[in-house]
C-alpha positions, 0 to 999 in steps of 0.5 A: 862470038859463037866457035863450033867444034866437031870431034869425030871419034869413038865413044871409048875415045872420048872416054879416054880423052876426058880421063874417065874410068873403064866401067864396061866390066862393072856394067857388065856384071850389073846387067848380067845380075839384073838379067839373072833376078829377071828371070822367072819374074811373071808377075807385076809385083815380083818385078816391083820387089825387084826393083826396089831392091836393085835400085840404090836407097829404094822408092826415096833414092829414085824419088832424090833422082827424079827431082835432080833431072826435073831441076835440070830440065827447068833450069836447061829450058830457063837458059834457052828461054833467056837465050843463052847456050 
């Protein structure tokens, strides 16, 4: 037996409903750093410093995250091929 359930509400709702932290400050303070170091880079190897520097751990923390989504892509593709949900 298959039960849908439809919830009409807000995303700052939901965020309420499941108990999870308000982080729009914390957001809003990473986006405006991120924005500021942006700022006056004109070339590709600038931004690449950049990047390596805002992201967590560098080339290897982005490296760990892509084969984390890759692992959840495989196994979200193995359930729909099993049939399962």
């Amino acid at each position: 037996m298959k039960v849908h359930v439809e919830v009409d509400c807000s995303p700052e709702e939901a965020r309420r409903f499941l108990g999870l932290p308000d982080v729009a400050k914390a957001n809003d303070v990473y986006v405006d750093a991120v924005a500021k170091a942006m700022q006056g880079v004109g070339d590709l190897e600038k931004l690449q410093t950049m990047a390596k520097q805002v992201a967590p751990m560098g080339e290897i923390g982005l490296n760990i995250f892509k084969q984390f989504m890759d692992a959840g892509m495989s196994g979200s593709a193995k359930k729909k091929k099993d049939g399962e949900s």
